[in-house]
Each structure stands twice: as C-alpha cells, then as structure tokens.
NUBA-185227 format. One record per residue: residue in one letter; x, y, z of N, C-alpha, C in turn. Coordinates in steps of 0.1 Angstrom, whole numbers, plus 5000, padded with zeros to 4 digits. Layout:
residues N
AXYZXYZXYZ
...
//
This chain:
residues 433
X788544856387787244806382787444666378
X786544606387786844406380785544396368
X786244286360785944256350784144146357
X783444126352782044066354781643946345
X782443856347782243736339780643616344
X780543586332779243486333780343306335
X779743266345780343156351779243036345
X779442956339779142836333778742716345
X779242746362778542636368777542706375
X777042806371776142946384774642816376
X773942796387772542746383771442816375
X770742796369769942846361768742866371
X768043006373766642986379765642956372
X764642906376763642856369762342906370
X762043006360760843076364759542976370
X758143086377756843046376756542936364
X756143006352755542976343756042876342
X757242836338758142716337757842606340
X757642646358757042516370755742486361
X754742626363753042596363753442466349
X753642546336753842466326754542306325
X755342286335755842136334754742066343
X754042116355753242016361752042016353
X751742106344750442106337750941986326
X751941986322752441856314751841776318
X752341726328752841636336750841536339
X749941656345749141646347748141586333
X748441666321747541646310748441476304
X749441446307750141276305748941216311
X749141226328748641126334747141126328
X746441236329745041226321744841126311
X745941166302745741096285746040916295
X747140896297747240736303745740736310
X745340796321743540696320742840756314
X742840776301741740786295742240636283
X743340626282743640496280743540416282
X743740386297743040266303742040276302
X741340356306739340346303739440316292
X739640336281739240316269739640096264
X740740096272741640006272740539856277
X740339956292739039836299737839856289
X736939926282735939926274736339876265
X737239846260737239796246737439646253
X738239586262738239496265736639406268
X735739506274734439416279734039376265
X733539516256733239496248733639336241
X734939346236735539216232735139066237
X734539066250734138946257733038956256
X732139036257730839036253730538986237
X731339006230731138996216731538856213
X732638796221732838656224732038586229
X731438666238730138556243729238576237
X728338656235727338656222727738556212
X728838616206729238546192729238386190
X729838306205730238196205728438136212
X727338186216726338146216725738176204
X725638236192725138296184725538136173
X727038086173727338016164727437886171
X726937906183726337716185725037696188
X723937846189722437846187721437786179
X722137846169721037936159720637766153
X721537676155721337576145720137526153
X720037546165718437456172717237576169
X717437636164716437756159715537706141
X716037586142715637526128715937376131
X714837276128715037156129714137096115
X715236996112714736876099713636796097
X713036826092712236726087711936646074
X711336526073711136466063709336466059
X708736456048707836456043707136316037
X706236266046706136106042704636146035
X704236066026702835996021702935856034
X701835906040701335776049700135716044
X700035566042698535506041698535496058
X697335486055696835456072695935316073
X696735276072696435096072695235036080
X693934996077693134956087693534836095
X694234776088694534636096695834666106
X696434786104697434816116697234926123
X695834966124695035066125693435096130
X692934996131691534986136691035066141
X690135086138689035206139688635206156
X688135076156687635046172689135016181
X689835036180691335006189691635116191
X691535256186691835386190691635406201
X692735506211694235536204695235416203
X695235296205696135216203696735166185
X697635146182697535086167699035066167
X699535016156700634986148701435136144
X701235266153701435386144702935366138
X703835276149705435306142705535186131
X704835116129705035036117704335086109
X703035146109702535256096704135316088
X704635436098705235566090706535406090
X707135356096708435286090707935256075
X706335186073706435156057706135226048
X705935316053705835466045707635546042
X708035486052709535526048710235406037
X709535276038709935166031709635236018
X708835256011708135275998708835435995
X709735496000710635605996712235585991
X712335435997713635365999713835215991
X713735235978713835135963714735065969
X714834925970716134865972716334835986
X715934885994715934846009715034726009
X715934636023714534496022714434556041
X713334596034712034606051712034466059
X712634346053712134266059712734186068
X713834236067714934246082715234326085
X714134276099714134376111715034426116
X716934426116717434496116717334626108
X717134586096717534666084716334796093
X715134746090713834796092713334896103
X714134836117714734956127715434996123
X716735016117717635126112716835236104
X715835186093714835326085714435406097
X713735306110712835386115713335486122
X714835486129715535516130715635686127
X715335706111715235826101715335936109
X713335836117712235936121712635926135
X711936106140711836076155711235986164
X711635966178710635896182708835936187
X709136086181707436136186707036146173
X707336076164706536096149705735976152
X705635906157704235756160702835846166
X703535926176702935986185701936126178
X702736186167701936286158700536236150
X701336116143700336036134699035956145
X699535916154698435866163697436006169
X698036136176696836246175696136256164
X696636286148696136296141695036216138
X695036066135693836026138693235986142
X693636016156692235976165691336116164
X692136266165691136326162690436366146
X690436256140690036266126690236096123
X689436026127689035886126689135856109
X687735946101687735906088689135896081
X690835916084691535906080692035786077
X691235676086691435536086691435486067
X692435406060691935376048692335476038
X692835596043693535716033695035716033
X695335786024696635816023697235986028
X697536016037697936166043699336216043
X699336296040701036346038701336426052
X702436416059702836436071704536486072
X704536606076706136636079706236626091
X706936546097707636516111709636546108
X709936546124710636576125711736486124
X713236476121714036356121714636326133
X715336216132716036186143717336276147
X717736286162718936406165720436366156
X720936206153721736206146721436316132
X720136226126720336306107719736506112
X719536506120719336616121720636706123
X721436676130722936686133723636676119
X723636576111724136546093723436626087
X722236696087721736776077722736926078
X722536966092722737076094724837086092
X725136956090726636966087727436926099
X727036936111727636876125728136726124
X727636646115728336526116729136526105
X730536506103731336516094731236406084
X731136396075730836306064732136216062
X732936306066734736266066735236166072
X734636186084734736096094734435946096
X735635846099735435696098734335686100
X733235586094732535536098731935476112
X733035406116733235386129733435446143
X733435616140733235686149732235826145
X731335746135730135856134729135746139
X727835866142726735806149725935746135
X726135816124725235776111726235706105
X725935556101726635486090726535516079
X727435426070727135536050726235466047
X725635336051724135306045723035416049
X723435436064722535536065722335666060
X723435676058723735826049723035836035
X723335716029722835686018720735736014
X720835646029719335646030719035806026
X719335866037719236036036719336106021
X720436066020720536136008719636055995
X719235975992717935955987716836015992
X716236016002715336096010715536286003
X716636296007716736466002716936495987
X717036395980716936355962715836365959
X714336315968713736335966712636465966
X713336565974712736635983711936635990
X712336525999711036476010711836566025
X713636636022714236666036713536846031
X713636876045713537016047713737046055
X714237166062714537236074714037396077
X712937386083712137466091712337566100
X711537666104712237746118711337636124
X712437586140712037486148710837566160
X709637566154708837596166708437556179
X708837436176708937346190709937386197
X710837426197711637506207710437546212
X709637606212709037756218707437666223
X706837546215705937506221706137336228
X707037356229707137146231707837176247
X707437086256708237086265709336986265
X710137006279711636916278711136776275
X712136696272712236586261713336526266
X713436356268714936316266715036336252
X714836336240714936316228715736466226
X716336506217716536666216715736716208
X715536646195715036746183713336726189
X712736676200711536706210711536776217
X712636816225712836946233712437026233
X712037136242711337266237711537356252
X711037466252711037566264709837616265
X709037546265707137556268707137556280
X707937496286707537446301708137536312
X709237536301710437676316709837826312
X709537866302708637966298707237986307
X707037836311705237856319706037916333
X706637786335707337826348707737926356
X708837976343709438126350708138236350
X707338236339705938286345705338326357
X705338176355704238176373705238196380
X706438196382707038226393707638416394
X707838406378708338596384706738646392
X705538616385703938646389704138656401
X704338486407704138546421705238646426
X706438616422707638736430706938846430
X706538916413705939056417704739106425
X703639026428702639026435702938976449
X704138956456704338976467705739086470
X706439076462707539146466707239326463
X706439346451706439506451705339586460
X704439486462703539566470704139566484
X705039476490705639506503706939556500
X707539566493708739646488708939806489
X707539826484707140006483706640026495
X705639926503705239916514706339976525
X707039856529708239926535709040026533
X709840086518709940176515709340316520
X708440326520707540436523707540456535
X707040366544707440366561708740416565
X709740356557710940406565711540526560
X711040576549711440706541710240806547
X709040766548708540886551707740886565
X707640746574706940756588707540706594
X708940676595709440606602710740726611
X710740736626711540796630712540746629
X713840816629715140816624715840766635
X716140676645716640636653717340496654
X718240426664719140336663717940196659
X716740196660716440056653715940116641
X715640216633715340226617716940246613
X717540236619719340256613719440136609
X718940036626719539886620718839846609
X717339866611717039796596717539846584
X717740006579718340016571719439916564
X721139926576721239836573721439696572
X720539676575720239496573719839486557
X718439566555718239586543719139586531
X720139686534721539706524722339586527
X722539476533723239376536722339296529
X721139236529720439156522720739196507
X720539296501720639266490722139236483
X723239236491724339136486724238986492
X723738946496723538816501723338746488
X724338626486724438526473722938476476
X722738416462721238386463720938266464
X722638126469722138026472721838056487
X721938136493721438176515719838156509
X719338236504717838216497717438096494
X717838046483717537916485717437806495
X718037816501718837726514717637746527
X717437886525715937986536715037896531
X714237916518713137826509713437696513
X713937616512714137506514713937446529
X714137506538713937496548712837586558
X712337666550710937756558710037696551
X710037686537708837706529708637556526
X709337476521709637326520709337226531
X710137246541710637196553709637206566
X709137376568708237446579706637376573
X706537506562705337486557704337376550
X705837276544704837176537705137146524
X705537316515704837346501705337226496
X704837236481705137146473706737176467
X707537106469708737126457708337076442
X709537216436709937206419708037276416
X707337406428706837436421706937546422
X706337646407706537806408706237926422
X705037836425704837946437705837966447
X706337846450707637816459709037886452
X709037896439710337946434710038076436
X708438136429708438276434708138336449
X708138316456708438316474709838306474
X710338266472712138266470712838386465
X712238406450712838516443712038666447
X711238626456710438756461711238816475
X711738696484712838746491713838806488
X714338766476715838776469715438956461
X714239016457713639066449713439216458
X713039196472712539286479713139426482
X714839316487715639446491715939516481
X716039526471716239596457715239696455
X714139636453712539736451712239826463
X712739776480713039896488713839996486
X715139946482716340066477716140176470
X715340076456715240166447714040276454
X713240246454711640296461711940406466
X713140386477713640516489714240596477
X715440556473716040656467714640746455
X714140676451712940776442712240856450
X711640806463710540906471711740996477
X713141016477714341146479713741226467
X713941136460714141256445713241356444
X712141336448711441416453711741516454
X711741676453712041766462711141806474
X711541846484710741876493710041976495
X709842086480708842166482708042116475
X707541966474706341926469705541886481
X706441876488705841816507705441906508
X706142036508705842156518704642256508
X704642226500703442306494701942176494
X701842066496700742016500700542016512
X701142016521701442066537700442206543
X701142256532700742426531699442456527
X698742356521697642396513696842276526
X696942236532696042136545696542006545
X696741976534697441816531697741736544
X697141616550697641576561698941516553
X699641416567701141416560700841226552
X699541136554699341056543698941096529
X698141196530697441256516699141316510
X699941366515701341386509702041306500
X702241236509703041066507702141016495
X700840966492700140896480699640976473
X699241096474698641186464699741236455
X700741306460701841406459702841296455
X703841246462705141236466705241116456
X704440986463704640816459704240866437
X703340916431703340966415704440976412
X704541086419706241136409707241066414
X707240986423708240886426708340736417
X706840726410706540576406707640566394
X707740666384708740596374709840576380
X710540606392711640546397711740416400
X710140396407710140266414709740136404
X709240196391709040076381710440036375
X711240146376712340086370713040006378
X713540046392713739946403713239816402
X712139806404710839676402711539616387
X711339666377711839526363713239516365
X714139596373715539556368715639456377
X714939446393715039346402714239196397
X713239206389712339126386713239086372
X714339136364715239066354716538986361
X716438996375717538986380717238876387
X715838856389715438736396714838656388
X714738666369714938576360715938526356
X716538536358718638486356718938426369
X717838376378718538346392718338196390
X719538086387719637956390719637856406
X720437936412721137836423720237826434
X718837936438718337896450716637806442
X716637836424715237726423715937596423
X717437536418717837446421718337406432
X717737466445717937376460716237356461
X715137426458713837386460713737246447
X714337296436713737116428713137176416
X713237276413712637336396713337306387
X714237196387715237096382714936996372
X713336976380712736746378712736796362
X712636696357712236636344710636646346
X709936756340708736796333708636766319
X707536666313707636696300706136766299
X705436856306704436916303704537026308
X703937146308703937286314702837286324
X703537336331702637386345701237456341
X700337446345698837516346698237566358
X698837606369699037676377700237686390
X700237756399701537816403701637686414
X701237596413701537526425701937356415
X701937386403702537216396703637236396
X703937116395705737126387706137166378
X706837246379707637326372709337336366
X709637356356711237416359711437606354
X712137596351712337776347713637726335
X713337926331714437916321715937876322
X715937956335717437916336718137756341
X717137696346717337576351717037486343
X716337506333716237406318717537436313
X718237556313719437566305720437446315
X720337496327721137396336721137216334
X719637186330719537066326720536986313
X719837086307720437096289721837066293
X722637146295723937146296724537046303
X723836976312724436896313724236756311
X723036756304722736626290724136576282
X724436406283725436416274725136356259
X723736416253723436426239724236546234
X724636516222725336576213724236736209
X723136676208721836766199721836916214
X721836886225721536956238722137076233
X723737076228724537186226724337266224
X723537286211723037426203721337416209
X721237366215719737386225720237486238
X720937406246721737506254721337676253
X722437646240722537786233721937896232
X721037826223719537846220718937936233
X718837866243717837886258718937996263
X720037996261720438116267720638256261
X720338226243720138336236718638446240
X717938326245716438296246715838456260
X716738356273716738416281717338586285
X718538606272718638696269718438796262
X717738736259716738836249715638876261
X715138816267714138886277714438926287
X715938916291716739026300716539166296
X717139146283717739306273715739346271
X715539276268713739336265713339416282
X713439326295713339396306713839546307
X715139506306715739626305715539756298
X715439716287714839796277713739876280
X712739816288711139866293711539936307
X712739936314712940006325713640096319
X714940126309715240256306713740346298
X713240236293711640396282711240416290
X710740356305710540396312710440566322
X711940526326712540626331712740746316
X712740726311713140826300711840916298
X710640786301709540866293709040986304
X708940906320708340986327709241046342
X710241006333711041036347711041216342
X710741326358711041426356712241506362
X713141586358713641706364713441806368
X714141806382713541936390715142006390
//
C-alpha cells in the first residue's frame, strides 16, 4: 500500500465561479475608468465654458454702464441764434459750461480749453443741438443736461486707466485727472446702465457705440431666412417623406441634402456673393441678401428635422385616416404634418439660432460697412450681431474691449433664449406614443 502524498508543484484548478468572478472584476474596473473619463471630459467642458463666460462677463459688464457728467448749460443767444437753427456754437456753449465747474482753469487758452472739452463726448454738441431745436424757447435759459464722457475718463472712472501709471504712458494727464476729480467732488460724475448700447448705432467714438443697428439687421435678416427657408423646408420635407417614390434619384437627393448641411458656411457665402450679388444685381451689406444666404444655410436643417418628426409619427395614424376615407393629402395635413409640428418648430429655432451666430458668409456679401444708422427695411444697409462684434474687435480703441464683450454676452443671451423656446416647446407639445 503506497503512501498518497500532496505534491506542492501539482497546479491548482480553478473553479467556474472564480473565472465568472475575476472577469466581472475586471469588467466593473473598466466601467468605473469610463465613467471617469466621462465625468473627466464633463467636468472639463464645463470648466471652459465657465472660462469663457467668466472671461466675457469680466471684460463686459463695464460697457453695460457708461459715465456721465451733469452740466448747468446757459444757452447763449449770441452763440446760439434763434434764426441760425440747427447751426450754432453748440461745442463752445457746453465747453463754458464745463469752464464755470472748473475754478482756476483759464478757458482762454485754447489749448487749455480743448483739453476741458475733451471731458465731454464728441456727440454731447450734438444732444444739446436736438434739444433745442426741438424746444427753441430754450434759447436764453439755463438747462441741466447729462451727457456722456469721453472713452479715456470713462475708462478712469470705471478704474481701467491706472492712476499709477507714468503720466507719460496714460491717455489722461494729472491735470486732467485733476479736472475729473473736481468734476466728481462735485457730484456732477455718475455712472448709469448704458442704454445706448441697446439704442445708438455703431460709432467711431466707443462710449457712442451701440447695437441698434446690428439688432435691426439681424432682424430683417433672420425675417427673411424664416419666411423663405421654413415654408420650403417643410415643403420639401413632406414631398420626400410622404409623396416621393423611394428610388435612385430621391436617394440622391436625400443625400445631397445631408451633405449640404455640413457644408462650412463660408461655400454659402461665396454662392451669395456670386448668384445674388453678382447674377441678380441685389444690393450688398443688405439684410434681405444676408437673409437669402442664411435661408440656404437654414433649409437643410429644417428638412432634416421636418422628416425625422413626420417618422415619429406612428403609422397607425395614417392607417386609421386611410381607413375612415381620408385621401392620402387630407392624411399628410390634417393628421400627420399637427402632430409632427412641435418637432418641426424645434428644428426651425435651433436652425434659425444657428444662422444668428453665422459670421463668415454676411462678411463676404458686406454686412461689415460702417452704418451709423439702423436699417428701415430689408433691402438698406445693414450689419448684424455677429459682424458688429467682428468690427468691434478689431477696432484698435481701447473702449471696443468691453463692447466686444458686451455684444457677445448680448448675442448669447439670445442663442440660450432661442434655445430655451425650442426645448418648452418640445416639452410642452411634444407627444408619446
């Protein structure tokens, strides 16, 4: 009888459970690492979004408030004449209206004298001259008037010009500074929410600047995009989703259609410039022309979306209006195209926010020029939001910066507002089958 020894190199078997349990390890690791990464990449966007926000938020907000000073004006008849209206002496009125705030200053070198006037904007002549011409009896009175200052002291109030700083490499000297700070001793400085952002059009000047104009603009221009692009958007839509036989030319168009809508949207521009400009005639740098552009750019989107909504459909909504006599048009608009609409409005504003953010094809038509008035219908000159930002930025005034800013806080806010009205949308009426 032999002895039955346990041998120390004999392999160990390794059960089932053992296996199942180490690859389930194995398996729930890799899980947890991407859910890491995921979390890894969201925290990352987040972080840049919060950087960009943040870094527009803290070079905006200061053009969201501009300076002004508060003068007592006489209104001089002898630099002022009744019968000479609108012409007069308006910038030597408010300069000696700035004299008589400024004890000790000699008004009477004319250096000295342009440096006060200096203070003031150059569209404060221009305030005081509307004012009375439309109010003549003001001739001979004395009126109190807050205008706006110039982009340097407006820059110094708000703390952008360092006080620190040599003389010799600030835009405001310490006489001038001086001046100011007498001026704000008196309480004649104040700083306002700047509403001329929102009513003044573009300006070389900055603290004149405004988004009146790109506001009319992108108006008339999304106007016309939507009034041509969604009625032939859904148009086509519908044809190829619901009358169109399914064969090698509705293939090709399909995809053409899905190819157009990644096409960069300087090809668009480039098309406009050369059909609509070039063929037709139109006017450049005007909205109707930008919106013909962004209605191209606009279409293949509002098709996409359109088709995929008239799917969602189920098709026993076809087959029970079918069933009850329904020819197959009374289907499609009575039935089908309703309960497909909240799909297709959401489609329609996300493509219509998308073709507000579009710079590069209104800057090959010219919605670029220097406007200092707003457009009053779709065929003036115009610029848009995003192309006043394009201007702005590349102004090399100091003041532009936080205008910039400003216009692109501006513009995004009416992205996120778009947006915003295409998710209530869908939420409100969108249904589940």
């Amino acid at each position: 009888m032999s002895d039955i020894t346990n041998n120390a190199d004999t392999p160990r078997i390794v059960t089932s459970t053992e296996l199942v349990a180490a690859s389930l390890k194995r398996r729930r690791n890799k899980q947890l690492r991407l859910q890491m990464v995921g979390m890894g990449a969201i925290f990352i966007a987040f972080l840049m979004l919060f950087i960009l926000v943040g870094s527009l938020v803290a070079t905006g907000w200061q053009a969201f408030t501009q300076t002004h000073v508060t003068l007592e004006v006489f209104v001089d008849p002898e630099d002022i004449p009744a019968d000479r209206l609108p012409r007069g002496d308006f910038d030597d009125t408010l300069e000696a209206a700035l004299g008589r705030m400024l004890p000790g200053v000699d008004m009477e070198d004319r250096e000295t004298a342009r440096a006060v006037q200096g203070i003031l904007s150059n569209g404060a002549q221009f305030t005081l001259r509307d004012r009375v011409v439309a109010d003549p009896s003001l001739i001979g009175q004395t009126v109190t008037m807050k205008v706006p200052t110039s982009d340097p002291y407006d820059q110094l109030n708000k703390g952008l010009i360092e006080r620190a700083t040599p003389e010799q490499n600030r835009r405001v000297k310490d006489n001038e500074i001086r001046w100011f700070d007498t001026l704000k001793e008196q309480g004649a400085i104040s700083k306002p929410f700047n509403l001329a952002l929102f009513t003044n059009a573009d300006s070389r000047f900055p603290e004149q600047a405004g988004l009146k104009g790109a506001l009319v603009g992108s108006f008339w221009a999304l106007l016309t995009c939507f009034l041509i692009s969604f009625p032939l958007g859904i148009g086509a839509a519908i044809y190829l989703e619901e009358f169109a036989k399914k064969n090698r030319i509705s293939d090709f168009i399909e995809v053409n259609i899905n190819n157009l809508a990644a096409v960069p949207s300087v090809v668009f521009g480039l098309l406009a410039l050369a059909v609509f400009i070039g063929w037709f005639g139109l006017p450049r740098s005007a909205p109707f022309v930008g919106g013909l552009t962004l209605a191209l750019m606009t279409m293949p989107t509002i098709i996409i979306a359109t088709r995929a909504a008239l799917k969602s459909v189920p098709p026993s909504i076809r087959e029970a209006a079918l069933g009850l006599g329904a020819s197959k048009q009374q289907v499609v608009f009575q039935h089908v195209l309703p309960l497909a609409m909240p799909g297709i409005l959401t489609g329609t504003i996300i493509g219509l926010a998308q073709a507000l953010g579009e710079t590069a094809p209104l800057l090959l038509i010219g919605m670029n020029a220097f406007i200092t008035s707003a457009a009053s219908s779709p065929f003036d000159s115009a610029t848009a939001l995003p192309t006043q930002i394009f201007i702005w930025a590349d102004s090399p005034e100091r003041g532009f910066v936080s205008r910039t800013s400003a216009a692109i806080l501006v513009l995004l806010g009416f992205l996120v507002l778009m947006n915003g009205i295409a998710i209530f949308l869908r939420q409100k009426f969108e249904r589940r089958w």
